[in-house]
C-alpha positions as CSV (number, residue, x, y, z in Angstrom):
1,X,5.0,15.0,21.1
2,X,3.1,17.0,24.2
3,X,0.2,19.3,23.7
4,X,-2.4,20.6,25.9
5,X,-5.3,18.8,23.8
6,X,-5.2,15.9,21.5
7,X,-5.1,17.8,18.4
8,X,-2.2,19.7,19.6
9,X,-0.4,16.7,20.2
10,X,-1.2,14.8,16.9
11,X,-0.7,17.4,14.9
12,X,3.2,17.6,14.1
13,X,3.7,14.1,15.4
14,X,6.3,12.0,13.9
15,X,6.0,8.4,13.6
16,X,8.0,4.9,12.6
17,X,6.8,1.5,11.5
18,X,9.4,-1.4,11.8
19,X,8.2,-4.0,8.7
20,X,9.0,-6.8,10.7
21,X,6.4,-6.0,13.5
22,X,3.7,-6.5,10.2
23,X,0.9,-8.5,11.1
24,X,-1.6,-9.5,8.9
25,X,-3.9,-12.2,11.1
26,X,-3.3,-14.9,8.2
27,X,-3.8,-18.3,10.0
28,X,-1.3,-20.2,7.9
29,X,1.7,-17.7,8.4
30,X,2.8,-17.5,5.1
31,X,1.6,-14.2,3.9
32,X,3.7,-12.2,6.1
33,X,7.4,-13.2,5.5
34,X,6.1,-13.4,1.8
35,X,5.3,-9.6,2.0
36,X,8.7,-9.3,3.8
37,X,11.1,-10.6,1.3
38,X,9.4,-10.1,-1.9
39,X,7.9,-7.3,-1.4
40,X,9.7,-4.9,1.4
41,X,13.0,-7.0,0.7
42,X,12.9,-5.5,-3.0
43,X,12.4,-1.6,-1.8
44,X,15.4,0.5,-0.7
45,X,15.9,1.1,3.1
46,X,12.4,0.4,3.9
47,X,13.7,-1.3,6.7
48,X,11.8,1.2,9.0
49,X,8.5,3.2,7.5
50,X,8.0,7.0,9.1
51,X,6.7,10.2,9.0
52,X,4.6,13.0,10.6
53,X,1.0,14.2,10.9
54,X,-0.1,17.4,9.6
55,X,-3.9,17.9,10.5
56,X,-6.1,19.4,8.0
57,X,-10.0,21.1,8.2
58,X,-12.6,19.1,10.1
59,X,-11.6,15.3,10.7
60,X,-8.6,15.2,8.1
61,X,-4.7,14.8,8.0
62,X,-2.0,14.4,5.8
63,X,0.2,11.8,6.8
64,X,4.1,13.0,5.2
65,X,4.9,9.3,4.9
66,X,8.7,7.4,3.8
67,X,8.7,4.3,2.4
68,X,11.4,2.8,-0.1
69,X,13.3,6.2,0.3
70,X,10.6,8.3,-0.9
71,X,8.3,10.8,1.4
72,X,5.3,11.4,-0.4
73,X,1.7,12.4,0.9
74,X,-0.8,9.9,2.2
75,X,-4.3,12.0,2.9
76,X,-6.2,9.9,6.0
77,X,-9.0,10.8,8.1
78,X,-8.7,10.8,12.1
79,X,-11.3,9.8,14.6
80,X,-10.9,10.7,18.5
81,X,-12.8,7.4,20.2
82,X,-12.0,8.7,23.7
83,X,-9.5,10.7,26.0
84,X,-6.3,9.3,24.7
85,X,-7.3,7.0,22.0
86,X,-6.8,8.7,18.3
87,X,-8.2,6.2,15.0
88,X,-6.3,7.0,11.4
89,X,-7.3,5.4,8.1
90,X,-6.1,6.3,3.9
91,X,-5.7,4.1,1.5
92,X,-2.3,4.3,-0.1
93,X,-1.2,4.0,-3.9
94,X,1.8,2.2,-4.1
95,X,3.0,4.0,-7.2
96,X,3.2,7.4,-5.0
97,X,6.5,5.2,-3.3
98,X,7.2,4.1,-6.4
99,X,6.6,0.5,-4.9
100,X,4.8,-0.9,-8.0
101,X,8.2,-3.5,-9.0
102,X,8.5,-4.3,-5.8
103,X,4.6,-5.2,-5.7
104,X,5.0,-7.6,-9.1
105,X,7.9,-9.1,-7.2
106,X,5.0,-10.3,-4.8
107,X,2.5,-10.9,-7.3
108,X,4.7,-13.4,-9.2
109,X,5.9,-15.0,-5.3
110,X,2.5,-15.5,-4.9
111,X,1.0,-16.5,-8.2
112,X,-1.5,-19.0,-7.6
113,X,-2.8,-17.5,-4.7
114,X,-4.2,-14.6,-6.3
115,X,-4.7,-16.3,-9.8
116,X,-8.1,-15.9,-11.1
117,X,-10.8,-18.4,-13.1
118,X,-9.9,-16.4,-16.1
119,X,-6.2,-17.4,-15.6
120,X,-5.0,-13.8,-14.7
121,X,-2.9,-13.3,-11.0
122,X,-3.5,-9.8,-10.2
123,X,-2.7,-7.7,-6.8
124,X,-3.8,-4.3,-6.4
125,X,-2.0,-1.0,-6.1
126,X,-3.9,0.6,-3.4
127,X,-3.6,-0.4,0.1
128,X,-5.9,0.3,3.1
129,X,-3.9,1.6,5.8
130,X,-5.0,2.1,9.5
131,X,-3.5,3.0,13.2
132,X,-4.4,3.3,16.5
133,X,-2.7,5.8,18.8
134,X,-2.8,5.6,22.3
135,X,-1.7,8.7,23.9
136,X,-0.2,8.9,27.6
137,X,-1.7,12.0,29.8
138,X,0.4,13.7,32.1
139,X,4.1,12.4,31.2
């Protein structure tokens, strides 16, 4: 999207996240295809994750966000670092995407990672999300 400033141009734009570009810096390489298959795999064309930015009062936007068929609202705040660089961060609740079968597909994948002294394997239902947009001047 163009705009004459940077909130011009975020606000309004649409966006799409491709699961298989995930990255979650895990040294071994086994958390990421787990997340893949047992819990994307299990979620209805979530393929592709997308949406649009609609900015709010001071720093804050509503990201209108689609995963496993369902748009729902994710509330995130928005820093502008420099000239072209724009920071967004939310946490999401899975259970807005209705994602929360999908998430004890993973839990029960990976068990005895996330199994505690007391016996119990537990993941949680909220998720921190972040991005990073670069935005090209002049184009």
């Amino acid at each position: 999207k163009s705009g004459t400033t940077i909130k011009e141009t975020i606000d309004g734009m649409s966006f799409s996240i491709p699961v298989n570009s995930l990255f979650t810096n895990d040294a071994t390489k086994t958390r990421d295809p787990k997340i893949l298959e047992f819990f994307f795999g299990m979620m209805d064309a979530t393929d592709t994750m997308s949406g649009t930015i609609h900015l709010g009062e001071g720093n804050k936007c509503i990201a209108s966000f689609k995963m496993n068929g369902i748009t729902a609202d994710l509330p995130m705040v928005y820093d502008i670092t420099s000239d072209n660089h724009v920071q967004f961060s939310g946490t999401m609740k899975l259970g807005q995407w209705k994602a929360l079968e999908a998430l004890a597909s993973l839990n029960e994948a990976c068990k005895e990672l996330h199994m505690a002294a007391d016996g119990i394997s537990k993941t949680w239902d909220d998720v921190d999300v972040t991005a990073s947009v670069y935005l090209i001047s002049g184009q």
